[in-house]
C-alpha positions in Angstrom: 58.6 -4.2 37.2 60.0 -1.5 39.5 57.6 -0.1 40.6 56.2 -3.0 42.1 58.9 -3.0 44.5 58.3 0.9 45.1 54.3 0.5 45.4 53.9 -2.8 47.3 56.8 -1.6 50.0 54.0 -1.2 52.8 51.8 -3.0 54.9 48.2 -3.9 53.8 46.1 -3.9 56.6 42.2 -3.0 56.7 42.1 -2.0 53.3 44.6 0.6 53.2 48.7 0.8 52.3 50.5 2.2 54.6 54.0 2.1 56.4 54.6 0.3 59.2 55.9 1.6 62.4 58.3 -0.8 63.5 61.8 0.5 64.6 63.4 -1.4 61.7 63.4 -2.2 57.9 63.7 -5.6 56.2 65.2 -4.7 53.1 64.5 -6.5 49.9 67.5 -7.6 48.0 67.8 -9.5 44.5 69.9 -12.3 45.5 71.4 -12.2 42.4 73.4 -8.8 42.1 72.5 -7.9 45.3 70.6 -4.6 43.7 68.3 -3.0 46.5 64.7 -3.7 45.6 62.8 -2.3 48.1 62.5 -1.0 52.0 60.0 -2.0 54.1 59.7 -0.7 57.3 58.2 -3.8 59.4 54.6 -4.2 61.2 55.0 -4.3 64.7 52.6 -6.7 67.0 49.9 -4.1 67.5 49.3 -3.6 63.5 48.8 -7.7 63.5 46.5 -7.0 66.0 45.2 -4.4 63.8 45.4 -6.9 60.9 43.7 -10.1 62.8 40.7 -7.5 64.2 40.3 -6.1 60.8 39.8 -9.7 59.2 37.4 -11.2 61.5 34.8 -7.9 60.9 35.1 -8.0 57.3 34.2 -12.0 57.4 31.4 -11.9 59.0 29.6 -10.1 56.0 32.1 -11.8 53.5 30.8 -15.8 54.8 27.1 -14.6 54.6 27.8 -13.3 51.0 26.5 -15.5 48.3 29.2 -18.2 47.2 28.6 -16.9 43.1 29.3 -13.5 44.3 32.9 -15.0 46.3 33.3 -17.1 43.3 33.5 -14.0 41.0 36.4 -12.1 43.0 38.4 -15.3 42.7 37.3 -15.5 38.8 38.9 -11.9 38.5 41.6 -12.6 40.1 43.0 -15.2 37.7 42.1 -12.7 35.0 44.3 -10.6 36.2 47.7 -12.6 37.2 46.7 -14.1 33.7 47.0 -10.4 32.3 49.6 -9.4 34.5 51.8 -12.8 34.0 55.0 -11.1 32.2 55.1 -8.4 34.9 55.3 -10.8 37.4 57.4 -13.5 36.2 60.3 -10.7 36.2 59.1 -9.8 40.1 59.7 -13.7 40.7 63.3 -12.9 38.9 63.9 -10.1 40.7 63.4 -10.9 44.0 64.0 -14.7 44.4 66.9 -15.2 42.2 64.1 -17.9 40.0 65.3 -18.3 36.0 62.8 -18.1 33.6 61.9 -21.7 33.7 60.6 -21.4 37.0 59.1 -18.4 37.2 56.8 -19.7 34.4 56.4 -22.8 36.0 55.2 -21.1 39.3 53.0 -19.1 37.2 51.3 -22.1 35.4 50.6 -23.5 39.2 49.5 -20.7 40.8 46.7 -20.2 37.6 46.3 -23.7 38.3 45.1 -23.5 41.9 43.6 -19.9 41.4 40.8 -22.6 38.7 40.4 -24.8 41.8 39.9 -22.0 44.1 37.2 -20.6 41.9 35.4 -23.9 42.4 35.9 -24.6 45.6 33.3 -21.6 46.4 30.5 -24.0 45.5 31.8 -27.0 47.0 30.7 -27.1 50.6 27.6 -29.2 51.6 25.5 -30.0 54.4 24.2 -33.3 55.2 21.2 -34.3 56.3 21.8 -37.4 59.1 19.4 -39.6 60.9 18.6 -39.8 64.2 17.4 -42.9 66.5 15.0 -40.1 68.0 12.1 -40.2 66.6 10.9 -36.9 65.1 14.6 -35.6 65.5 16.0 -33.9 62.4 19.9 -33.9 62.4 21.8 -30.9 60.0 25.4 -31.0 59.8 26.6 -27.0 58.1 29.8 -26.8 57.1 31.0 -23.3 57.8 34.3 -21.1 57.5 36.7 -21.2 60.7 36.7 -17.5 60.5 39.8 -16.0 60.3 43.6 -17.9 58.7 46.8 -17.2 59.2 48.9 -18.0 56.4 52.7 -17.8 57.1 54.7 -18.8 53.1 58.1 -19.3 52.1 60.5 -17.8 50.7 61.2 -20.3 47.3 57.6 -20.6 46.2 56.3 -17.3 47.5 53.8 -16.5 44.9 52.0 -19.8 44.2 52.6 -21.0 48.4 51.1 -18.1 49.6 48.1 -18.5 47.2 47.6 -21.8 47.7 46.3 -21.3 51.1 44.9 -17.4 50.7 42.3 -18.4 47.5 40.8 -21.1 48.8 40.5 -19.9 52.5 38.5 -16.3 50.7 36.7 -18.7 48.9 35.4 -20.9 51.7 34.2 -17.6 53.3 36.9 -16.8 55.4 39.6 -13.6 56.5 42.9 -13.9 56.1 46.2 -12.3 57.8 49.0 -13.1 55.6 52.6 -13.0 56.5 55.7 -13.3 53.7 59.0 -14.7 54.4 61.5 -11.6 54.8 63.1 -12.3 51.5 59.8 -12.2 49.4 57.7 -9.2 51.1 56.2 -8.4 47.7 56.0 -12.3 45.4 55.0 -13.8 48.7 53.0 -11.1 50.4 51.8 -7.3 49.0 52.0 -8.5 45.3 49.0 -11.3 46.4 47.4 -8.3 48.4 47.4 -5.8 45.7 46.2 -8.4 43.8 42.4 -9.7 45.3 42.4 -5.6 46.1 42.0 -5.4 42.4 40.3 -7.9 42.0 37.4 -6.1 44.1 37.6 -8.0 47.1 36.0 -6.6 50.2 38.6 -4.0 52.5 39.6 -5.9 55.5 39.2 -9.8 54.3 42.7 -10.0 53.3 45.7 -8.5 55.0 49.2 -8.7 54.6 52.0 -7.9 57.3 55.5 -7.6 57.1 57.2 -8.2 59.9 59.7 -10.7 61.4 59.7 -12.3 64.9 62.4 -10.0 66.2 59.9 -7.6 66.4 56.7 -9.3 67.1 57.2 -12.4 68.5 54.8 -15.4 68.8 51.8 -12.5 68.2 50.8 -13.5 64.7 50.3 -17.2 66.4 48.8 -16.6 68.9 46.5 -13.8 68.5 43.2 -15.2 69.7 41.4 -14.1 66.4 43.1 -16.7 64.1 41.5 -20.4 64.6 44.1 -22.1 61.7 47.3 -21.2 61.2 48.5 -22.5 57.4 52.8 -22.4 57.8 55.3 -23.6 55.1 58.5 -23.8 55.9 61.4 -25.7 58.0 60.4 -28.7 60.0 62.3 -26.6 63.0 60.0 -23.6 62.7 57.1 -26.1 62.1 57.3 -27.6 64.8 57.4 -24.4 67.0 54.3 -23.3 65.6 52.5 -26.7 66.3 53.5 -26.0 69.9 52.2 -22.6 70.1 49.1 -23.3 68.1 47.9 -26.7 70.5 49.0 -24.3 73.9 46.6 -22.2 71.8 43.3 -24.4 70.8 44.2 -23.3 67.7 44.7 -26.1 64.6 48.0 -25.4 62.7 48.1 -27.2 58.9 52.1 -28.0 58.6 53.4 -28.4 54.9 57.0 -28.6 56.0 60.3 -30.2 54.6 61.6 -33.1 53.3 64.4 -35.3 51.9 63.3 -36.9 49.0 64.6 -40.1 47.0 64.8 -41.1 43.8 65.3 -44.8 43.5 66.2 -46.5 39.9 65.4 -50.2 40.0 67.7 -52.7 37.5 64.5 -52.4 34.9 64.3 -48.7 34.6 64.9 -46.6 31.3 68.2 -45.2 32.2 68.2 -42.4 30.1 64.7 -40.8 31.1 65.5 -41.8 34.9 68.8 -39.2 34.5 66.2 -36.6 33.1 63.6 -37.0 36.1 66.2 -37.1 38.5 68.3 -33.9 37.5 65.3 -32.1 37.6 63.9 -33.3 41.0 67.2 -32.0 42.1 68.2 -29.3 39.9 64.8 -27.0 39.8 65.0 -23.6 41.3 68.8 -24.6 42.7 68.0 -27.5 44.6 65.4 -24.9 47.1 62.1 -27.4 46.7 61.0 -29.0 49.9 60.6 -32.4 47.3 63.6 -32.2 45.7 65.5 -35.3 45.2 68.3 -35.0 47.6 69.1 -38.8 47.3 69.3 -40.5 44.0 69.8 -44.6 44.8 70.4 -46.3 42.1 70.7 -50.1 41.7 74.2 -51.5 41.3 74.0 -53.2 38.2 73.1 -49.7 36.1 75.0 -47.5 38.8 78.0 -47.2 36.7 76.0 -46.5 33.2 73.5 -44.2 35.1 76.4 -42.3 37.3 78.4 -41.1 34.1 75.2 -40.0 32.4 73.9 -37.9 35.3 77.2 -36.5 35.7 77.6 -35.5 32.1 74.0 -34.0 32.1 74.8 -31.9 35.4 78.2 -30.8 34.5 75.6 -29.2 30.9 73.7 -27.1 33.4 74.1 -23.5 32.5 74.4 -21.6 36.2 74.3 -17.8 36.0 71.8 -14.4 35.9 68.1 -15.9 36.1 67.2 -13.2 33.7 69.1 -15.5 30.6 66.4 -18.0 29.5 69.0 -20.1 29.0 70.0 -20.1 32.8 69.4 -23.2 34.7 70.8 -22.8 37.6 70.7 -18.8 39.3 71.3 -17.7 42.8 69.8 -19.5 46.3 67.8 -16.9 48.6 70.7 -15.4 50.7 74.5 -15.8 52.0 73.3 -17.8 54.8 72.2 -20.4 52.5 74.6 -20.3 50.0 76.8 -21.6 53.3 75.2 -23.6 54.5 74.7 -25.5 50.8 78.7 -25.2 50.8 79.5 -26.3 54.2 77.2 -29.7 52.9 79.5 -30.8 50.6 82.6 -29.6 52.8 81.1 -31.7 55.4 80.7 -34.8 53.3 84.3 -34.5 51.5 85.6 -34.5 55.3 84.0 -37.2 55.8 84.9 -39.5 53.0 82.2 -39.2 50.1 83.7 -38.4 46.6 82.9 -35.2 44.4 81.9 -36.2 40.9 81.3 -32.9 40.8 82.0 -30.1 42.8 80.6 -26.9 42.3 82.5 -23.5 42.9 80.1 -20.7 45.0 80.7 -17.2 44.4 78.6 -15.0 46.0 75.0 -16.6 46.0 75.9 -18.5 42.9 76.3 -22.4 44.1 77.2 -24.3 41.3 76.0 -28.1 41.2 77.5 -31.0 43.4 77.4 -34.6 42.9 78.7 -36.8 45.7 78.6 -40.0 46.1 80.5 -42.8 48.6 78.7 -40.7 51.2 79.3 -43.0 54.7 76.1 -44.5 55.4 76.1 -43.4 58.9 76.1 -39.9 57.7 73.7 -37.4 59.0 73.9 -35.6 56.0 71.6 -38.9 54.4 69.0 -37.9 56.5 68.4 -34.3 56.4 67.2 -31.9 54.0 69.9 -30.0 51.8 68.2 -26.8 50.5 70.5 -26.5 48.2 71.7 -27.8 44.5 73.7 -30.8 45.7 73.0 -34.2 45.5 73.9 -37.7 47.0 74.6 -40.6 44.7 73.6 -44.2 46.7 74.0 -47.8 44.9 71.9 -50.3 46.4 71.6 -54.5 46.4 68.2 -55.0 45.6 64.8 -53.7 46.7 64.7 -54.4 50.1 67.6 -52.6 50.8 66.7 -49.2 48.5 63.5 -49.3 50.8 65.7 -49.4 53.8 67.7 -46.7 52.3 64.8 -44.6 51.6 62.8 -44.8 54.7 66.3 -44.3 57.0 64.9 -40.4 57.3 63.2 -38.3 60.0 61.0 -36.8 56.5 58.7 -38.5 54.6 57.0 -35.7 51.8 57.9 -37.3 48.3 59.7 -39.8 46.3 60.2 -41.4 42.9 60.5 -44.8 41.5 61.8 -45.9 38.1 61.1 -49.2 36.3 59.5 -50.8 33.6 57.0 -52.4 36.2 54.5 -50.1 36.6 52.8 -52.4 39.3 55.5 -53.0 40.7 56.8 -49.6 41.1 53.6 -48.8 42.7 54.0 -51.8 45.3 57.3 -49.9 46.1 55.4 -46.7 46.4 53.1 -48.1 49.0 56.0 -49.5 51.5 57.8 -46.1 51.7 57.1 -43.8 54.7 55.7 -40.7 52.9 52.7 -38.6 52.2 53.3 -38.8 48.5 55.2 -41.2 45.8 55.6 -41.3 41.9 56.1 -43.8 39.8 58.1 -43.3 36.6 58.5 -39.2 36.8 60.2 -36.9 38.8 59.4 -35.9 42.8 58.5 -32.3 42.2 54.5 -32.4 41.4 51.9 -30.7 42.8 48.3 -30.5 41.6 45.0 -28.5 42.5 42.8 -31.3 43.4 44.7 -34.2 45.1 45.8 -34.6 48.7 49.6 -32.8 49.4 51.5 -33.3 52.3 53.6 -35.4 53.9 54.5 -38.1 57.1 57.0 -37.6 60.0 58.6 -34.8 60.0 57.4 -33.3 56.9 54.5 -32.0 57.9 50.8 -32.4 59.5 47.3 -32.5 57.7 46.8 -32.1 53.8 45.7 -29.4 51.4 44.3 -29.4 47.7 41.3 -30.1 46.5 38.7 -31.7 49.2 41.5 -31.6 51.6 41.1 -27.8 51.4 37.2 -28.2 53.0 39.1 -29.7 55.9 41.7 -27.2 56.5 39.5 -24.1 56.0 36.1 -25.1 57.2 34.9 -26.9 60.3 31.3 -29.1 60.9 28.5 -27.9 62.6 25.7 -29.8 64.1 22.3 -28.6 64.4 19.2 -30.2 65.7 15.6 -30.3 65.0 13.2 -31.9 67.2 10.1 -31.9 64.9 7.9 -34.1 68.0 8.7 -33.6 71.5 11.3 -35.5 73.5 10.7 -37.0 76.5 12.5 -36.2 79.2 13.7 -38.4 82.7 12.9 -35.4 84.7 
């Protein structure tokens, strides 16, 4: 594993690995024993440039290249994270402080969507549309944008950062990838090194690691990129919307959220414990749709509260590297904070502490809290952390009031023994996605993800991948001769 840290520690820009020449270095820490992973000395605005000019001369070759022949560089490149798997489950460790669990569940989606992206090669069409000319001949193309940007996170970095970067090469298009500082290699050279292996053209994919400090608002608006794919914070999210509209540019925002998960009077008690410690629980709470409210009807609050607690208070918390480890470390000090000055805050403010979790060092141990004021702004905003809010309810009307009281609206859960009506629920909550009977965490290769409000613009998966990382083109044939008013 080490030496992925020592030979992915560089920039990959036009086909080569080299240093950057920033003034600075981001150095990569394991959150967990803060053991120094790697040094990266940071790209500076003119190697984006470098990056972005590189990109948009290989595509022009790449998008005339026969879709089989794209398809094939994708193809070998889930063979080989298939064949690398082990080796990089212990980078996802390493670096982001993930257990076991989920480093093999980030693995099994990023296969996933590396199958879809194989596929997607094929799947642009023209049309052929009619015309109230006579003789006229109307051909809609559907053709890459050109050149992406791709800005991932730092708790999915592997499987985020892929997500837009496979199907973007396999629409025909460059890319310019930029990792969040915590994940240089899961989230950035490791997905470089990667298609490099995999055979694919110098130039087409870039990665640059850098940090606005150094360059800026360059990697947005460079006038190369014509879509900008960001993950991340509804604050940054909505900076780069800004820049990218002053731009011309179209930006494709898969940003927070602050999930609920509501158990109606019906639900199976038991199972709805199970779904809801893990919409909460997984990878310490950092999931943009994680459950941070759990509302619970009155009449099974009592029976449902003292099983949840029972089953949190089971949660093993400790060194991700232990299979049996459910809970490791959040990214950084910062967060681990913040998640603490959460539950501070609510104490202060009146809510109870079922449970309440110790941090030391990165480690944040578990919090349930419920009695939460209802005014509270903690209610509404996204806890990135592995703490969750408790919230009885009277009835339907007012867990829907409950649920929709947010600024976010990215996913949700419902439990009861109605299917249909656990789906009429589903359809009066404000939010791009909504399960019925399971947990909130799910994402899948070919339907729609993304979310309402604040939690993000435009969709991607499956066909909503077409929309993101192509654009229409309309081309006329005048088989007769029009006639003309002058």
């Amino acid at each position: 594993m080490s030496s992925y840290f020592t030979d992915l520690a560089q920039q990959y820009i036009d086909g080569e690995w080299r240093p950057g020449t920033g003034s600075w270095d981001i150095i990569d820490f394991n959150p967990y024993d803060d053991e120094k992973l790697a040094s990266i000395t940071i790209a500076t605005a003119d190697e984006v440039d470098q990056a972005y000019r590189a990109a948009a001369r290989a595509q022009k070759e790449w998008a005339a290249t026969n879709p089989y022949a794209r398809r094939a560089v994708l193809e070998k490149a889930l063979r080989l994270v298939e064949e690398r798997e082990q080796e990089i489950a212990e980078v996802i460790i390493a670096e982001l402080g993930g257990t076991r669990l989920k480093a093999a569940f980030e693995l099994h989606l990023a296969k996933e969507f590396l199958r879809e992206a194989v596929h997607l090669a094929l799947r642009p069409e023209g049309r052929i549309l009619p015309s109230p000319a006579d003789g006229k001949e109307n051909r809609v193309y559907r053709v890459p944008v050109g050149v992406v940007g791709v800005i991932s996170p730092f708790n999915f970095p592997f499987l985020l950062s892929l997500k837009s970067v496979a199907p973007a090469l396999a629409l025909g298009n460059g890319v310019v990838l930029k990792p969040h500082q915590n994940t240089p290699v899961t989230g950035g050279t490791l997905v470089g090194k990667i298609f490099e292996d995999a055979g694919l053209p110098g130039g087409l994919l870039n990665v640059v690691v850098t940090d606005i400090a150094e360059i800026g608002d360059a990697f947005l608006e460079h006038p190369v990129p014509k879509v900008i794919s960001f993950t991340g914070s509804d604050k940054v999210g909505r900076h780069v919307a800004t820049v990218c509209a002053r731009h011309f540019k179209r930006s494709v925002l898969e940003l927070g959220g602050n999930s609920a998960l509501v158990v109606l009077a019906d639900a199976d008690v038991e199972y709805a414990v199970d779904a809801a410690v893990f919409s909460r629980y997984v990878h310490q709470g950092q999931v943009c749709m994680a459950a941070n409210r759990v509302l619970v009807d009155r009449s099974v609050a009592e029976e449902f509260t003292a099983k949840f607690v029972a089953k949190v208070k089971s949660l093993k918390v400790g060194d991700p590297r232990d299979p049996h480890t459910v809970i490791g470390p959040v990214i950084n000090s910062t967060q681990a904070n913040a998640v603490s000055g959460v539950v501070e805050q609510a104490v202060a403010e009146g809510a109870t502490a079922l449970v309440h979790g110790r941090t030391t060092d990165n480690l944040v141990e578990p919090s349930v809290l419920t009695d939460v004021p209802a005014d509270s702004a903690l209610l509404r905003q996204e806890v990135f952390g592995p703490v969750v809010f408790l919230v009885p309810f009277d009835g339907e009307d007012e867990a829907l009031r409950i649920v929709n009281d947010t600024p976010y609206g990215l996913s949700g859960a419902v439990h009861t023994a109605d299917v249909e009506r656990g789906v009429a629920f589903a359809k009066r909550v404000d939010s791009g996605m909504f399960h019925v009977n399971d947990g909130t965490v799910h994402d899948e290769p070919i339907v729609p993800f993304g979310g309402e409000k604040h939690s993000g613009i435009g969709r991607l998966n499956g066909e909503a991948m077409l929309d993101a990382f192509t654009t229409v083109k309309w081309i006329s044939v005048q088989h007769g001769r029009s006639a003309f008013p002058f």
